[in-house]
mmCIF file as gemmi writes it, N, C-alpha and C atoms, coordinates in Angstrom:
data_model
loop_
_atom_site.group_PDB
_atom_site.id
_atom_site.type_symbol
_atom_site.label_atom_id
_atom_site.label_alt_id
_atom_site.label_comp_id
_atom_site.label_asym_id
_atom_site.label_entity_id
_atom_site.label_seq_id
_atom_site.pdbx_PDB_ins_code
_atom_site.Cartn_x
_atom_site.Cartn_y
_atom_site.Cartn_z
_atom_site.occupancy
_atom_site.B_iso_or_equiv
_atom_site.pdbx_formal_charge
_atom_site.auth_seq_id
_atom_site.auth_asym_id
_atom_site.pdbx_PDB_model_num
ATOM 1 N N . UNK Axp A 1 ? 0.836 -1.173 0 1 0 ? 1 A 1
ATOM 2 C CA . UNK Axp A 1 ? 0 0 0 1 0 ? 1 A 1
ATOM 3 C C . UNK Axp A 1 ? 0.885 1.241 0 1 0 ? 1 A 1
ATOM 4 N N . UNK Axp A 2 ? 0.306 2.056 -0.39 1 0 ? 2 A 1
ATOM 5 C CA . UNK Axp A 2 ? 1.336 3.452 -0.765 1 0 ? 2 A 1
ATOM 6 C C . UNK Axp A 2 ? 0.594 4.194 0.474 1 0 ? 2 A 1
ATOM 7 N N . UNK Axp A 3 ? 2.279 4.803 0.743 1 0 ? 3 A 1
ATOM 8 C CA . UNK Axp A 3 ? 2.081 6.214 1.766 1 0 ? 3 A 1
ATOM 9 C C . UNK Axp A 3 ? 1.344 7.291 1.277 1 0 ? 3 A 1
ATOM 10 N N . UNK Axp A 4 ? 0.502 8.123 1.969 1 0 ? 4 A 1
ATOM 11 C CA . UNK Axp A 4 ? -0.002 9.403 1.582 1 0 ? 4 A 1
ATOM 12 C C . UNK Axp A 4 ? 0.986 10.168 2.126 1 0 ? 4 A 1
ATOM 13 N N . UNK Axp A 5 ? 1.521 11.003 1.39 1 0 ? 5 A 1
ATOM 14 C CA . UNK Axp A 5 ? 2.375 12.321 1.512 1 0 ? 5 A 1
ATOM 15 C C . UNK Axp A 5 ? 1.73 13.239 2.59 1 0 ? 5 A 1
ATOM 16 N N . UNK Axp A 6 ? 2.464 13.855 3.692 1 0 ? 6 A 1
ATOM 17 C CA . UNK Axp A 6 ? 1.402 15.043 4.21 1 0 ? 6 A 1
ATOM 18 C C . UNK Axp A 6 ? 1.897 16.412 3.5 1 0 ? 6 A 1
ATOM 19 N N . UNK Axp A 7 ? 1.37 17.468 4.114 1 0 ? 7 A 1
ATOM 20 C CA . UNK Axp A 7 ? 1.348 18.635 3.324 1 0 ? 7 A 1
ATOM 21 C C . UNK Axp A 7 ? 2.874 19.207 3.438 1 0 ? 7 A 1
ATOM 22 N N . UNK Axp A 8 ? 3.059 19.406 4.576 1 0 ? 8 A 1
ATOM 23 C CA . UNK Axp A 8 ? 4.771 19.719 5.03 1 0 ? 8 A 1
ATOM 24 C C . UNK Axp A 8 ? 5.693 18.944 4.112 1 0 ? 8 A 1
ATOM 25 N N . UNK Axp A 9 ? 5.445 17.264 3.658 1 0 ? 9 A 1
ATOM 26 C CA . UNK Axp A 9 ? 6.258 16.525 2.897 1 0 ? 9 A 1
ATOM 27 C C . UNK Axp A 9 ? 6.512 17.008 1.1 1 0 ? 9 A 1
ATOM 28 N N . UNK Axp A 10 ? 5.257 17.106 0.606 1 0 ? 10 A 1
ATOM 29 C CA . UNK Axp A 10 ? 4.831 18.196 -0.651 1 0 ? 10 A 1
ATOM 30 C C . UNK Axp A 10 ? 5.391 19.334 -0.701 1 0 ? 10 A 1
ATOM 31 N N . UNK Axp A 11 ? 5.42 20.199 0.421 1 0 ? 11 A 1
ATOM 32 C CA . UNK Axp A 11 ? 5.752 21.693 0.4 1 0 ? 11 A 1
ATOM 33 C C . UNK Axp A 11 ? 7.517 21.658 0.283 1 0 ? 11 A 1
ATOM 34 N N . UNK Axp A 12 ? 7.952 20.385 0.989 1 0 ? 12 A 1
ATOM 35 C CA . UNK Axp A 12 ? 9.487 20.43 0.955 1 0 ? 12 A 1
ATOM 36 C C . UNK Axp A 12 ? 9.984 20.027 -0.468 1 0 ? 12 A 1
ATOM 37 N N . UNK Axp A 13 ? 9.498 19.269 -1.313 1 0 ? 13 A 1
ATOM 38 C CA . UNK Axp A 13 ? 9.869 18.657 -2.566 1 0 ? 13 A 1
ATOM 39 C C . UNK Axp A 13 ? 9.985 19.999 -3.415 1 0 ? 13 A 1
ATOM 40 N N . UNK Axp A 14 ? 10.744 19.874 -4.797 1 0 ? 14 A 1
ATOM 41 C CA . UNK Axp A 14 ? 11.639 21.015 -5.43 1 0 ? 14 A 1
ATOM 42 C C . UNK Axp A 14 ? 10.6 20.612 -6.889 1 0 ? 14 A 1
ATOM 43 N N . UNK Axp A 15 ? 10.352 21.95 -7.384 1 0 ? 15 A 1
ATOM 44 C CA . UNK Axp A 15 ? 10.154 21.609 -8.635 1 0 ? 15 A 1
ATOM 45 C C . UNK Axp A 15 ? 10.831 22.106 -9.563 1 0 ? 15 A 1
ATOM 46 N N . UNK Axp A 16 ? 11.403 22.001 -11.148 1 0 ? 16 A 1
ATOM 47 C CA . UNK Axp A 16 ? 11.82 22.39 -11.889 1 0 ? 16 A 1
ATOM 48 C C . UNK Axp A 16 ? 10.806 22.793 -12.912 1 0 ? 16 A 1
ATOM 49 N N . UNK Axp A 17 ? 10.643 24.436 -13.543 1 0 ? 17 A 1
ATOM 50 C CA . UNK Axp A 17 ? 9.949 24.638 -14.342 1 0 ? 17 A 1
ATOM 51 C C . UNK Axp A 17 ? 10.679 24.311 -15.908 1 0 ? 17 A 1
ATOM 52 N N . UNK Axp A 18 ? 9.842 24.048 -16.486 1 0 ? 18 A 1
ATOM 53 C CA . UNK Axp A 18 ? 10.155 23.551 -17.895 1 0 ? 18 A 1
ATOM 54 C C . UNK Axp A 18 ? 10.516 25.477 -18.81 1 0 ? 18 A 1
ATOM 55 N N . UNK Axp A 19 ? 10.786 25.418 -19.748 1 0 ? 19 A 1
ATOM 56 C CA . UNK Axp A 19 ? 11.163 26.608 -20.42 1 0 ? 19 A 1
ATOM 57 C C . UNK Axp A 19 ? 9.919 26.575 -21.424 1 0 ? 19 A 1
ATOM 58 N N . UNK Axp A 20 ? 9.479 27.87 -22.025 1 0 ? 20 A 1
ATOM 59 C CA . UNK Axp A 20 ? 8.338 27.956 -22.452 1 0 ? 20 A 1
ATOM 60 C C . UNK Axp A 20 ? 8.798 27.394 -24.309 1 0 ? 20 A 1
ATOM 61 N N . UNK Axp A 21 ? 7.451 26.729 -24.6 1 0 ? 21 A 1
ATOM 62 C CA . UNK Axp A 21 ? 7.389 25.707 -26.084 1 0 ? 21 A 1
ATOM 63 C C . UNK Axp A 21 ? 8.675 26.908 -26.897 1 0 ? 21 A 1
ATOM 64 N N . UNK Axp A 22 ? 8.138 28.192 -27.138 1 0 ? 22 A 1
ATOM 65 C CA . UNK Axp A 22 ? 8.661 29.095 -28.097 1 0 ? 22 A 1
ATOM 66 C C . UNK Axp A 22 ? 10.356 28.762 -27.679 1 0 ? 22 A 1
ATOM 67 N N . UNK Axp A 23 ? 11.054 28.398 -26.725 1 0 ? 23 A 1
ATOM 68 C CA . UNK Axp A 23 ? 12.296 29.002 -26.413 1 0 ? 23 A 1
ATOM 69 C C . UNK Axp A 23 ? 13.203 27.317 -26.81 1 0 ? 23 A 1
ATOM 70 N N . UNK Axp A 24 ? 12.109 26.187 -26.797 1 0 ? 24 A 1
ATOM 71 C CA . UNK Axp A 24 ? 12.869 25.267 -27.831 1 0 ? 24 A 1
ATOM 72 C C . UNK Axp A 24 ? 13.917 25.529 -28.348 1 0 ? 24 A 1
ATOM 73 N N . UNK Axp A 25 ? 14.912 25.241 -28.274 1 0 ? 25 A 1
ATOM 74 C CA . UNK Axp A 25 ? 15.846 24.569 -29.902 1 0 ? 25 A 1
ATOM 75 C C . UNK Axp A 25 ? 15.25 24.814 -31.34 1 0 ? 25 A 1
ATOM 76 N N . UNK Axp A 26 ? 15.799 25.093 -32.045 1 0 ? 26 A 1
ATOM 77 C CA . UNK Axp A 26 ? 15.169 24.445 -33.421 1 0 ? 26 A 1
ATOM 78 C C . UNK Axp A 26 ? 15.9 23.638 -33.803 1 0 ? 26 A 1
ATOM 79 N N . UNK Axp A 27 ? 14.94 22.579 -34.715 1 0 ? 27 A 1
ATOM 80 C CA . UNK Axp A 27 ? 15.589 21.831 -35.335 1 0 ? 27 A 1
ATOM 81 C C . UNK Axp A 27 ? 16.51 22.141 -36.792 1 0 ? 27 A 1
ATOM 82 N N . UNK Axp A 28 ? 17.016 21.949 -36.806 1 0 ? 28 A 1
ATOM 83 C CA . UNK Axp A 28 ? 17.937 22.223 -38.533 1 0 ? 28 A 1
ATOM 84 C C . UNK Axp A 28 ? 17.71 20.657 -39.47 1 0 ? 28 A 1
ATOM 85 N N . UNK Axp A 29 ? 16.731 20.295 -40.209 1 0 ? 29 A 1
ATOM 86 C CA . UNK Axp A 29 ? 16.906 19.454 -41.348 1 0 ? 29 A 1
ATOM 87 C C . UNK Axp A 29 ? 17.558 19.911 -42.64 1 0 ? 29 A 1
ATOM 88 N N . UNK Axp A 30 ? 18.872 19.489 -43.168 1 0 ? 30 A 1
ATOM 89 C CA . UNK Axp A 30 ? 19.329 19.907 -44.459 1 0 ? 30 A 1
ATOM 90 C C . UNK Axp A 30 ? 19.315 18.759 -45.037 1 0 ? 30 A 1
ATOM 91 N N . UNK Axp A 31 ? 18.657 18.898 -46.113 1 0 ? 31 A 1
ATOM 92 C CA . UNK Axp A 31 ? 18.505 18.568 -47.577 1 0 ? 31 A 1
ATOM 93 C C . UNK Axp A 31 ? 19.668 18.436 -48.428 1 0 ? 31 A 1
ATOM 94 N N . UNK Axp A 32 ? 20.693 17.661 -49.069 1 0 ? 32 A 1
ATOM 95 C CA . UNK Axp A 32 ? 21.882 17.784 -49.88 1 0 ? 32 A 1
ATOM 96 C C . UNK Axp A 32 ? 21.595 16.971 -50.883 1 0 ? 32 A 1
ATOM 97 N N . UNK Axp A 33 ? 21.848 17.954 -52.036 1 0 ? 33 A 1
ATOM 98 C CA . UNK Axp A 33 ? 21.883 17.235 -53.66 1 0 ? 33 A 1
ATOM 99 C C . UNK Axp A 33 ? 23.351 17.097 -53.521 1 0 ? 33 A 1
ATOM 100 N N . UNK Axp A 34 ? 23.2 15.611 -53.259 1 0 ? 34 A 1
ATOM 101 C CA . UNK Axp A 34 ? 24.947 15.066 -54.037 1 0 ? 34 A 1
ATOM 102 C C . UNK Axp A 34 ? 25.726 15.588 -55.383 1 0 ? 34 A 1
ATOM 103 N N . UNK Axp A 35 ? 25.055 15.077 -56.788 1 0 ? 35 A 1
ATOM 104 C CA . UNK Axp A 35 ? 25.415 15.747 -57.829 1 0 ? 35 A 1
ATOM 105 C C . UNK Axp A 35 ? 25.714 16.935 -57.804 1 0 ? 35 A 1
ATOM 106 N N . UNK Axp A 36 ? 25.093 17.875 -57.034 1 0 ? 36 A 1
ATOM 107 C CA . UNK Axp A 36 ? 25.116 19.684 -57.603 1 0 ? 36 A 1
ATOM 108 C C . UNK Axp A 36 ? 25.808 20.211 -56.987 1 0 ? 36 A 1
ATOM 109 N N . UNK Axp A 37 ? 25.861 19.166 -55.442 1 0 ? 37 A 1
ATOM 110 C CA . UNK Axp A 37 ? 26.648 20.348 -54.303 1 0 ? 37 A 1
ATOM 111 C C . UNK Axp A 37 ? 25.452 21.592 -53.741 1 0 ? 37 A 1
ATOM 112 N N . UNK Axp A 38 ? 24.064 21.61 -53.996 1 0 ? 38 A 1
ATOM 113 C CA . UNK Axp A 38 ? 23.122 22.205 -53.472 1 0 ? 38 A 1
ATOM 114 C C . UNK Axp A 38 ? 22.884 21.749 -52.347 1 0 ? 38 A 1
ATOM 115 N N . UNK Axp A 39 ? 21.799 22.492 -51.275 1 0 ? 39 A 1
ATOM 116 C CA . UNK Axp A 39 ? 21.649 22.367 -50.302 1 0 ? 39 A 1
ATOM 117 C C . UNK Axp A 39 ? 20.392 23.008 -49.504 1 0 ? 39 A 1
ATOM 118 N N . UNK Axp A 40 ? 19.079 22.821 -48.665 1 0 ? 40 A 1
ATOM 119 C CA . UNK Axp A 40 ? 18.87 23.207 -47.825 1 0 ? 40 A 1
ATOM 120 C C . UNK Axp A 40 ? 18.48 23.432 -47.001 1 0 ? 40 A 1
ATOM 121 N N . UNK Axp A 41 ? 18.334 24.011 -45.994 1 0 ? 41 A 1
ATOM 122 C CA . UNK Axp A 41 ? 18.482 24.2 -44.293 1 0 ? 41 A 1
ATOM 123 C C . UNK Axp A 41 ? 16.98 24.241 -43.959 1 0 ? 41 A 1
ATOM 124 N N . UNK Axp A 42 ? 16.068 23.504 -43.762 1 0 ? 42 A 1
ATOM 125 C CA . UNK Axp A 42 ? 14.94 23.745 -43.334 1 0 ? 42 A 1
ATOM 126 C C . UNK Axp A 42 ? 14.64 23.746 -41.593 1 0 ? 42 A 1
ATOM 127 N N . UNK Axp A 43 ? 14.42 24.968 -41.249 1 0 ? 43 A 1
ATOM 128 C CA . UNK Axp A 43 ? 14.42 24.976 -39.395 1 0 ? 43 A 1
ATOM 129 C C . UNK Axp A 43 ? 12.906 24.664 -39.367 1 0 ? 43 A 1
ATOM 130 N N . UNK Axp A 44 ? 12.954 23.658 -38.343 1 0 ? 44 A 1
ATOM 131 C CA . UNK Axp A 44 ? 11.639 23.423 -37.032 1 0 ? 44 A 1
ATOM 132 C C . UNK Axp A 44 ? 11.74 23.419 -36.03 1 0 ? 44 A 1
ATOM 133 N N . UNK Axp A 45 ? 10.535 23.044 -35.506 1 0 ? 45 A 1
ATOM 134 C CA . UNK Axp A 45 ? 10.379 23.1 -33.922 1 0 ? 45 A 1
ATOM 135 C C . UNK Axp A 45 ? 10.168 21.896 -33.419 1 0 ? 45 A 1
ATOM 136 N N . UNK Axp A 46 ? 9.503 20.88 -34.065 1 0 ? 46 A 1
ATOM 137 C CA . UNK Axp A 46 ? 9.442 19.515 -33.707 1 0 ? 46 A 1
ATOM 138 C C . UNK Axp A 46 ? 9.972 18.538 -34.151 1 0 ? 46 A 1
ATOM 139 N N . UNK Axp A 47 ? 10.778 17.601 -33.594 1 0 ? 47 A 1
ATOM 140 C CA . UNK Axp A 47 ? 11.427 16.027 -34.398 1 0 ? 47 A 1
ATOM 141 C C . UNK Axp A 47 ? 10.198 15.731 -35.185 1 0 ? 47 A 1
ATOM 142 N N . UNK Axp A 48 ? 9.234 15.68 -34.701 1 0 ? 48 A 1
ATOM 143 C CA . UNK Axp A 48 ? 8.084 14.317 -35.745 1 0 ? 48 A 1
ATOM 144 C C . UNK Axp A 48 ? 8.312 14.825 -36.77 1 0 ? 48 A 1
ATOM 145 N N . UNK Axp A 49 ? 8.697 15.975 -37.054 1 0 ? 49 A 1
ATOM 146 C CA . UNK Axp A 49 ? 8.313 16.977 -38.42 1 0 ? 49 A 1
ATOM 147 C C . UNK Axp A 49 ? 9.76 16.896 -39.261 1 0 ? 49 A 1
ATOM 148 N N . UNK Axp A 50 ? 10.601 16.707 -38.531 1 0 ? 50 A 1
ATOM 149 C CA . UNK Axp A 50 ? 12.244 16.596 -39.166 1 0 ? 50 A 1
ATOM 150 C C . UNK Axp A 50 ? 12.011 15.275 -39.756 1 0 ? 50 A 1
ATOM 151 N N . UNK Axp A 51 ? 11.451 13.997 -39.228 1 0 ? 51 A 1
ATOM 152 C CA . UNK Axp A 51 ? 11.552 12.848 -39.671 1 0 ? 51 A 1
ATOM 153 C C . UNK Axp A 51 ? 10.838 12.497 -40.391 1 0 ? 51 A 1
ATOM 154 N N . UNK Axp A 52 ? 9.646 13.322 -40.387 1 0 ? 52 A 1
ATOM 155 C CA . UNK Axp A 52 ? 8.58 13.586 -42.049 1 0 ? 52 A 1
ATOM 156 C C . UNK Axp A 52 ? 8.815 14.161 -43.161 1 0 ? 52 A 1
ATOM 157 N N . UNK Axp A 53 ? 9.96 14.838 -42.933 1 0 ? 53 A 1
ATOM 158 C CA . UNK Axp A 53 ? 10.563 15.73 -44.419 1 0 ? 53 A 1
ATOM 159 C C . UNK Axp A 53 ? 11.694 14.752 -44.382 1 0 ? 53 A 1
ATOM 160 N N . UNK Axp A 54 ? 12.348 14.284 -43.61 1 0 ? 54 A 1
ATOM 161 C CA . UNK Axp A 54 ? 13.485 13.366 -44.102 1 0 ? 54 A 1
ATOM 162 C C . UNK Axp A 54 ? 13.028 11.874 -44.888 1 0 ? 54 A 1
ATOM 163 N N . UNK Axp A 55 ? 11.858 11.35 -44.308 1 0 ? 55 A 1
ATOM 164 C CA . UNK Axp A 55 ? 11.029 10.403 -44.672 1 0 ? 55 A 1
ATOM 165 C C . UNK Axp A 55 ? 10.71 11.215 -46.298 1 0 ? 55 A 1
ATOM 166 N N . UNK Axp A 56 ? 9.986 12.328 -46.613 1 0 ? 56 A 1
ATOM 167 C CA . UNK Axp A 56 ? 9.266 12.226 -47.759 1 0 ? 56 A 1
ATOM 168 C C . UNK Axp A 56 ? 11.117 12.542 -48.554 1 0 ? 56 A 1
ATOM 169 N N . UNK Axp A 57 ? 12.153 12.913 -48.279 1 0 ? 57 A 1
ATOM 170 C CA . UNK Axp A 57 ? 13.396 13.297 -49.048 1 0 ? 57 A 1
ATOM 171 C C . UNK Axp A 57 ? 13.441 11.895 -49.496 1 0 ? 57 A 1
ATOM 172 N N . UNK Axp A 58 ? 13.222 10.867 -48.802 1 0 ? 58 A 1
ATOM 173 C CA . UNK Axp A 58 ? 13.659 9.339 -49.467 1 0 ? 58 A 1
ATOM 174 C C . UNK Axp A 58 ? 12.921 9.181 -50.594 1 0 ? 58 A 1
ATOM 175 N N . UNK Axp A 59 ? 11.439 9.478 -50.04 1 0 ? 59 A 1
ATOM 176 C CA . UNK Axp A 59 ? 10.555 8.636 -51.204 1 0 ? 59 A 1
ATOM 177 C C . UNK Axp A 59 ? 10.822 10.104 -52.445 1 0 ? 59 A 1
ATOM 178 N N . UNK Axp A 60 ? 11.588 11.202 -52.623 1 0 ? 60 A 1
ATOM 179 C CA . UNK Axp A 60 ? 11.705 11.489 -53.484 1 0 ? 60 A 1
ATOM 180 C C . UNK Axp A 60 ? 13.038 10.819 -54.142 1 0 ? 60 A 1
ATOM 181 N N . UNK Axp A 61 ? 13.279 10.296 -53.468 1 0 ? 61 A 1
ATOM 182 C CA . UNK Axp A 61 ? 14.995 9.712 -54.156 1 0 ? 61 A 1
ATOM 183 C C . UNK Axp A 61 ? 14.248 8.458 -55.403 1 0 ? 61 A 1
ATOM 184 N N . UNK Axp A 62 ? 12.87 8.297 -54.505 1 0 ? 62 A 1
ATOM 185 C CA . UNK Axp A 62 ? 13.339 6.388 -55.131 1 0 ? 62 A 1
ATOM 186 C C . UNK Axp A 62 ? 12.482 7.274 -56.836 1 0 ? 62 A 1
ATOM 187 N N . UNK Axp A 63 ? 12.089 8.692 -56.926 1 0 ? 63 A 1
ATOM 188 C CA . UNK Axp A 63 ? 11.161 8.739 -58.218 1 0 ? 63 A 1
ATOM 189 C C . UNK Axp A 63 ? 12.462 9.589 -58.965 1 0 ? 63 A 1
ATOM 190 N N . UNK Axp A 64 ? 13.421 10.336 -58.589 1 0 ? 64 A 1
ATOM 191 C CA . UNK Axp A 64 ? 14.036 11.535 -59.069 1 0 ? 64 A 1
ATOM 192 C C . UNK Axp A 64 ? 15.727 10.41 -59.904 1 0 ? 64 A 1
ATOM 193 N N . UNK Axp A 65 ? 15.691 9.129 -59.574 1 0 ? 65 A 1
ATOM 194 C CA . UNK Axp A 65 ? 16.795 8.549 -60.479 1 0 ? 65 A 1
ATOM 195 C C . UNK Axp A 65 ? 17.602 9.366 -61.5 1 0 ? 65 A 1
ATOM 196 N N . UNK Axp A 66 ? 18.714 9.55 -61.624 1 0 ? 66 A 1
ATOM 197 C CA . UNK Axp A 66 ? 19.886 9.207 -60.602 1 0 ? 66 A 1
ATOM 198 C C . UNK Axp A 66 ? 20.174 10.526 -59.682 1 0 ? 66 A 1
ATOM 199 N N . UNK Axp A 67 ? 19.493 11.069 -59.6 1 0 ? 67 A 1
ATOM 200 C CA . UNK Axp A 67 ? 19.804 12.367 -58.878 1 0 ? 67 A 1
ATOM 201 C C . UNK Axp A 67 ? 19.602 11.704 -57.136 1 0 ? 67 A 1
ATOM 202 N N . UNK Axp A 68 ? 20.727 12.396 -56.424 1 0 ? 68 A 1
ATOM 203 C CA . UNK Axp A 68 ? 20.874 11.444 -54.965 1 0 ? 68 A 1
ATOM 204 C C . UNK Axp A 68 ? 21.065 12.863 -53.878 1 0 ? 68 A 1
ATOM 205 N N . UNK Axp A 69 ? 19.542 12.553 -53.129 1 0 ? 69 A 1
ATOM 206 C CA . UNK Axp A 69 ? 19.434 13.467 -52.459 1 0 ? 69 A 1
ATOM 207 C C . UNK Axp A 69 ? 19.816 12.989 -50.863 1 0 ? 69 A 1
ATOM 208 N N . UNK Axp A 70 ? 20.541 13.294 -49.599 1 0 ? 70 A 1
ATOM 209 C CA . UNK Axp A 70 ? 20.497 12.956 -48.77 1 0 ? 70 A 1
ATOM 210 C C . UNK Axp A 70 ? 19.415 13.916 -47.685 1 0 ? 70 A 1
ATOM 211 N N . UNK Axp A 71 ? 19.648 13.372 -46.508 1 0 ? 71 A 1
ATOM 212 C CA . UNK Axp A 71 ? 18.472 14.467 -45.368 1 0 ? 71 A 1
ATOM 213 C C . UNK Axp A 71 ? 19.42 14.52 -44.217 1 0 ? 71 A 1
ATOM 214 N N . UNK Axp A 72 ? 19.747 15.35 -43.451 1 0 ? 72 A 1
ATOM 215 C CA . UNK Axp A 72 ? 20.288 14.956 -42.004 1 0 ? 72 A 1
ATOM 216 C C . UNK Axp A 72 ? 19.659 16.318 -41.148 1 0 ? 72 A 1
ATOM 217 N N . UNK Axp A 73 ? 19.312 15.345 -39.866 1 0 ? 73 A 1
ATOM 218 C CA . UNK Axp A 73 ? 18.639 16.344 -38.406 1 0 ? 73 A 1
ATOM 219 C C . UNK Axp A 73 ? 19.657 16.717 -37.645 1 0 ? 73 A 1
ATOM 220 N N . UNK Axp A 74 ? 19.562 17.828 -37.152 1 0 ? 74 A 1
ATOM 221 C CA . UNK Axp A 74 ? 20.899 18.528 -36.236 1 0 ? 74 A 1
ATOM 222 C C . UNK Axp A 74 ? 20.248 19.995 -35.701 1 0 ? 74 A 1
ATOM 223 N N . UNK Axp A 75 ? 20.79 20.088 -34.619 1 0 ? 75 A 1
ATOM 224 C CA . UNK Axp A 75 ? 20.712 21.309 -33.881 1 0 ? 75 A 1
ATOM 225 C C . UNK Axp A 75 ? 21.62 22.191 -34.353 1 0 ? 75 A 1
């Protein structure tokens, strides 16, 4: 069975506030055309969204033959 905390026990525990959504990181996804030496830098705010443009960069590889595009995520 679990202890109930009293109020004095709660009041002593520490909290850490989180930093507000806007003050995130961004993400940096770049885009590189092998052949051309082109390139580019698309900033976000969320991974799901880096790995959905890196995801659709593939499925443009498999239609754009022989042109070889890579994707990489980075801060």
């Amino acid at each position: 069975m679990k202890k109930l905390l009293t109020s004095s026990e709660i009041e002593s525990q520490t909290a850490l506030e989180l930093p507000d959504r806007q003050l995130l990181a961004l993400i940096n996804v770049v885009v590189f055309n092998v052949l051309n030496n082109l390139s580019v830098s698309i900033p976000v705010h969320n991974n799901k969204v880096a790995v959905q443009v890196c995801a659709t960069v593939d499925a443009l590889n498999t239609i754009l033959a022989p042109t070889s595009l890579t994707c990489a995520i980075g801060q």
